[in-house]
N, C-alpha and C positions, 0 to 999 in steps of 0.2 A: 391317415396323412396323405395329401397328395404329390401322385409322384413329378416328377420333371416333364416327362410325354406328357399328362395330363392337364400339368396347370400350360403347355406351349399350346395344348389344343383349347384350352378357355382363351387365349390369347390370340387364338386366331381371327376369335369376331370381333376385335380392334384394331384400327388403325395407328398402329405406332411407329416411330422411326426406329436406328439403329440405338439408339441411346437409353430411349423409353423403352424397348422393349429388353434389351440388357438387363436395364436395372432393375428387372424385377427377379432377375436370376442374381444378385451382385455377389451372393453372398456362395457363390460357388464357383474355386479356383480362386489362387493370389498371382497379385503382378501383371491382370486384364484391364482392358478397359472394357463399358458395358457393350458399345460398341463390338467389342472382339468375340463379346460373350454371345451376342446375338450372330452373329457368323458360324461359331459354331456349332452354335444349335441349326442353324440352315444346313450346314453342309453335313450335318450327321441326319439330318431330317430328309435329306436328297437322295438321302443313300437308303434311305427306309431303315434306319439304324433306331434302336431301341439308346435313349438317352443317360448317361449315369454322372453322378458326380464326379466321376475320375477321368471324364472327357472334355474338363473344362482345365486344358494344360495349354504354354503356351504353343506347343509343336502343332497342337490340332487347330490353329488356326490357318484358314485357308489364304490362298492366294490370291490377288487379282480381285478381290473384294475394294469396291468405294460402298463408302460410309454415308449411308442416307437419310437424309435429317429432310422433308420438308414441311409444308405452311400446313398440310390436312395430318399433322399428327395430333392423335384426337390428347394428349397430355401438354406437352411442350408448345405444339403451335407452331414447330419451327425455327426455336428461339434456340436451339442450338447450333444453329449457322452464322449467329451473331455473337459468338464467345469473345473475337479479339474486340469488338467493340466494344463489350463488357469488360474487357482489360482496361483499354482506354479509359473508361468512364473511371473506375478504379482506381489507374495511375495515377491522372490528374487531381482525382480528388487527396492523394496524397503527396503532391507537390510541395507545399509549405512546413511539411512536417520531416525531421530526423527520427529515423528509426531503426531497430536490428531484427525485432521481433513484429510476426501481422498474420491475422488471422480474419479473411474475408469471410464474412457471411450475405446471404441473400434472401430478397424478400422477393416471394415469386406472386404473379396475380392471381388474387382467390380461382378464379376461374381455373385454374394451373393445378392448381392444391386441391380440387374439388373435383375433376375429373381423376386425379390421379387414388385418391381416396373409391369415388365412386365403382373403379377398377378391381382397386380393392377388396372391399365387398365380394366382389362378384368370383375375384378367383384368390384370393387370400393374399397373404403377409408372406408368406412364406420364401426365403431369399430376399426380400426386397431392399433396394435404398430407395429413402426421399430423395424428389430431384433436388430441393435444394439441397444436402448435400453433394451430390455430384457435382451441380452448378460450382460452390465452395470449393469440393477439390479444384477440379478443371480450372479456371477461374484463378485459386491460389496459385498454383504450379506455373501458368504461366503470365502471372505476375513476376513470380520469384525472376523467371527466366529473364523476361523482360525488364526488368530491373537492373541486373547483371549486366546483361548485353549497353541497355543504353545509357545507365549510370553510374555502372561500375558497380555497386552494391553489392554487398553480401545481406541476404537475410532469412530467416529463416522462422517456419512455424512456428507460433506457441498457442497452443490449446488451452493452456493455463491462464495464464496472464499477459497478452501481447501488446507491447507498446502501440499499436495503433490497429484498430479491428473496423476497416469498412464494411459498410453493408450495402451493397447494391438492390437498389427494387426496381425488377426488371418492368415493370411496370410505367414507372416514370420516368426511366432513362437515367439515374442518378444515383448517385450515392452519399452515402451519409457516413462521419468518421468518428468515431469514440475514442477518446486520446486517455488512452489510460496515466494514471499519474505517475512520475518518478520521485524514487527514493530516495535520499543522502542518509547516510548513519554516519555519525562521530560523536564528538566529546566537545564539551565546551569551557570553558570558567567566564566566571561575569565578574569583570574587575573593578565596578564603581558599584556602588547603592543606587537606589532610586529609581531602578529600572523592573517591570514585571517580566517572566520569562515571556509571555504570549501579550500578544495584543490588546489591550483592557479596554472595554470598549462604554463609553459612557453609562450609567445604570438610568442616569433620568432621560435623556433623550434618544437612548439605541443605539448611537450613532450617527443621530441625524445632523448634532450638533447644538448648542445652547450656551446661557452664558455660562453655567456652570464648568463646561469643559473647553470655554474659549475659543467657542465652535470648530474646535476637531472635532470631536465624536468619539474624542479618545480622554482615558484616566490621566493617561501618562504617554509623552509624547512620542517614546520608541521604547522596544523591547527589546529582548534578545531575540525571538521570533523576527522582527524586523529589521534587525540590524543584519545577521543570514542571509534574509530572503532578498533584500536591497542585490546585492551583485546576482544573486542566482536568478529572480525573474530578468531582470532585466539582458541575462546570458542566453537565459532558456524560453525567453517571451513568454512567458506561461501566463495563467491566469490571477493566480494567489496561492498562498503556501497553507499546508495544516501542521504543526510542530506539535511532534510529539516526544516528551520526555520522561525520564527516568526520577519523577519526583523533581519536587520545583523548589526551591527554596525560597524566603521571604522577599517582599520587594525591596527591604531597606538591608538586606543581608549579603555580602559577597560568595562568588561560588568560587574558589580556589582546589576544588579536587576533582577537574573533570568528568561533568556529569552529561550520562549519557543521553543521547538523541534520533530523532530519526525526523528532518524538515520532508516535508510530504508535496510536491510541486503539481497543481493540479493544470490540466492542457496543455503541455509544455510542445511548444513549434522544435525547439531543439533541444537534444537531449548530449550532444557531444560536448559535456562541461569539463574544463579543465579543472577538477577537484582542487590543486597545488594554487593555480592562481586564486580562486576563489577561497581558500582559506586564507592570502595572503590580505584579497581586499578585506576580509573580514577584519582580520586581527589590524590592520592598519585603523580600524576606530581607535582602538584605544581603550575600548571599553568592552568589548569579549574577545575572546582567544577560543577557535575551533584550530582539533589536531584530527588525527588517523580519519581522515574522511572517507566514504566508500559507498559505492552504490547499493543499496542495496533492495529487497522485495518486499511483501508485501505484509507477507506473515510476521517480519521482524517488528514492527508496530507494537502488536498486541505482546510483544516477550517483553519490548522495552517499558512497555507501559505498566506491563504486573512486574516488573522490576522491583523488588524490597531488599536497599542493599545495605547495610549498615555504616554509618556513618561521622566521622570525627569533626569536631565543633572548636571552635573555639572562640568563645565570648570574652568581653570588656563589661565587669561586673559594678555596677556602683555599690556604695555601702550606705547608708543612713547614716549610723555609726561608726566609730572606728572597734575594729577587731582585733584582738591580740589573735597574734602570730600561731599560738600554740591551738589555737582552737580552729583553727583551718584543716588541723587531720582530721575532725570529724568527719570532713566532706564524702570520706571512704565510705562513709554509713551510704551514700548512695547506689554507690554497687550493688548492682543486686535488679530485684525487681520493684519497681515505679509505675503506682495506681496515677493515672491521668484520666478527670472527668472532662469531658469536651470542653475544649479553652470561651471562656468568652467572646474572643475577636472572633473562632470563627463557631460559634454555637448559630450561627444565623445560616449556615450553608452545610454541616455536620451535623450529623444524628446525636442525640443525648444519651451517652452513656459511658460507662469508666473503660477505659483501655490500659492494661497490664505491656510494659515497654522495658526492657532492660538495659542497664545501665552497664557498660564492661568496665571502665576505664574512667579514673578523672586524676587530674590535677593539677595544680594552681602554680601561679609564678608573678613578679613586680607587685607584691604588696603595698598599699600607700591609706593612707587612712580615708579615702575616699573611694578606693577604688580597687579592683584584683580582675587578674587576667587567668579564666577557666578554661581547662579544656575536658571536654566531656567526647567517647564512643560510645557510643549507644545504637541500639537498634531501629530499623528503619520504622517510623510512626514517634520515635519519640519526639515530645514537643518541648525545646529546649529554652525557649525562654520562660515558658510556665513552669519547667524544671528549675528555673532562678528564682521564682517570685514566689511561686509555691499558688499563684491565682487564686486569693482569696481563700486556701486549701483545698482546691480542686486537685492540684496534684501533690501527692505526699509519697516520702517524703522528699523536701526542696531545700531548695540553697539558702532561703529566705530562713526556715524552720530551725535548720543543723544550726547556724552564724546567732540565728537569734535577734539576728537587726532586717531592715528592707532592704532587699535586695533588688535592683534589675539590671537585664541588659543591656546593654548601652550600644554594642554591636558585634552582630554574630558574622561571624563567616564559615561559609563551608569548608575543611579544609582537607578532608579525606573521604572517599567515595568505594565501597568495595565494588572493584567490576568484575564483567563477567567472563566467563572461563575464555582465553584466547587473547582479551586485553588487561591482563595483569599488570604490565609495563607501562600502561598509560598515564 
């Protein structure tokens, strides 16, 4: 392995500044810059001093040192003389956007990248940082600064997931901005029929439009997806939304037991939304109701979406025939566990095969000789109007099969949602 004296003496036969030649020690001593690190090493080298790891503290930095950066550094070029420029270039390109969270990265000129590799090579890895990250620190830090001072701003890194991640390419004087998306989670109910939860988007023309969909491009002429995202683009100038939910319920079905969500805002210019008012334009349709609204990230998605939560129904039953009264207890035969072969309606977008679905709870109330109002809990996947009709006997056993006469549904609503741990109360 080679030691510190050795890899400073392969370093001699390049031309580096204080920066480049730092950074190839970076990784020895915390709380330096590469700059400081290179100082060091001169004044322990002045003195004919034998170099160790445990002389890269801040006290052995010397005094009355300037920091030399110019245009014959065979790495950088010089372009560390140009850092606040680089801020500039930076700030500006994040004028139009709100943000708390930012993470610059940089694209350096091959030529940049290819001597400093070349280096490489020649006296190893050992200690080293890439200058683009240096550049990134440097670069981030005083952004933050600058930020504060002339906007007032508070913000701070995130490595993870940052609201808005510039990339400077020092090359072309510019920068470029990746506007990461924001998140809402809440709850919803959909108070009318006739609405899909997402956007349906014509199946014969794409969207392009045609006579079939009355040239929208659309099934159905708003959703719940659109009815949401109505106040919140238009808050957050964003681009367009992705709604994601916790299971959907049918188009022609009400959702009465707050079902969960996460609308997904992709580019959004601003992100300081007042949640309170925007749940109010929401519910002032008329036709959904969002509650407990909340920012949230990114992983929540994917939990909301494997979401399986069990759920209480309650149907408006016709009869073919009329039923005596007494033959309604059979409907207990349900309890239990219910073989469901993939329904018809959607056998065209579902795999063909039986699914095993339990049934917890049912029963019935307003008998009339045409008609009875079910209520069914059951678990999440059960298909509950194929649960009334019995679909040809794809699902057994059914409300159609116990009663004896045809049965279907006339109109389901959602009427209970189990949530998840933390929102019990909703």
């Amino acid at each position: 392995m080679i030691t510190i004296d050795e890899k400073v003496g392969l370093l001699s036969d390049y031309n580096l500044c204080d920066h480049c030649f730092g950074r190839q020690f970076a990784r020895l001593g915390r709380g330096l810059t590469n700059f400081e690190r290179t100082w060091i090493i001169q004044s322990f080298k002045e003195k004919e001093e034998e170099i160790s790891e445990e002389m890269f503290v801040r006290e052995n930095i010397p005094n009355g040192r300037e920091k030399k950066v110019t245009e014959d550094c065979q790495i950088c070029g010089g372009r560390f003389n140009n850092l606040d420029e680089y801020v500039d270039i930076v700030k500006s390109s994040l004028e139009r956007y709100s943000f708390k969270t930012y993470l610059v990265g940089t694209r350096v000129p091959s030529e940049v990248g290819d001597a400093e590799e070349e280096i490489w090579e020649n006296v190893g890895v050992q200690w080293v940082e890439p200058i683009k990250s240096e550049f990134n620190r440097i670069i981030g830090k005083r952004l933050e600064k600058r930020l504060k001072e002339d906007e007032g701003l508070e913000t701070d890194v995130d490595f993870k997931r940052p609201d808005v991640n510039p990339v400077i390419d020092l090359s072309k004087g510019r920068a470029e901005v990746q506007i990461n998306s924001m998140l809402i989670h809440g709850f919803y109910n959909k108070l009318v029929r006739g609405i899909p939860q997402t956007e349906w988007t014509c199946g014969k023309c794409k969207g392009k439009g045609c006579d079939e969909c009355d040239w929208t491009g659309k099934n159905y002429e708003e959703s719940v997806q659109e009815i949401i995202a109505e106040p919140l683009i238009k808050e957050t100038k964003g681009l367009e939304t992705k709604f994601h939910g916790a299971g959907r319920e049918d188009v022609d079905a009400k959702c009465l037991g707050n079902r969960e969500f996460v609308i997904e805002v992709l580019e959004p210019e601003k992100r300081n939304v007042d949640l309170e008012k925007l749940a109010e334009e929401v519910n002032s349709s008329g036709k959904i109701e969002v509650s407990s609204l909340s920012f949230a990230e990114k992983d929540l998605v994917e939990k909301v979406k494997k979401r399986r939560a069990n759920k209480t129904y309650r149907a408006l039953v016709s009869l073919e025939e009329p039923v005596e009264d007494e033959r309604f207890e059979r409907l207990n035969k349900l309890i239990g566990t219910v073989d469901q072969k993939t329904p018809t309606r959607v056998e065209h977008r579902r795999a063909n095969k039986t699914r095993k679905r339990k049934v917890f709870a049912v029963s019935w109330d307003n008998i009339t000789d045409e008609s009875f109002e079910l209520t069914v809990k059951g678990e999440a996947g059960l298909y509950i109007k194929e649960l009334i009709s019995g679909d040809k006997n794809k699902t057994k056993p059914s409300v159609s099969d116990i009663l004896g006469t045809e049965t279907v549904c006339k109109e389901l609503d959602v009427i209970g949602i189990e949530k998840p741990e933390g929102f019990e109360d909703v």
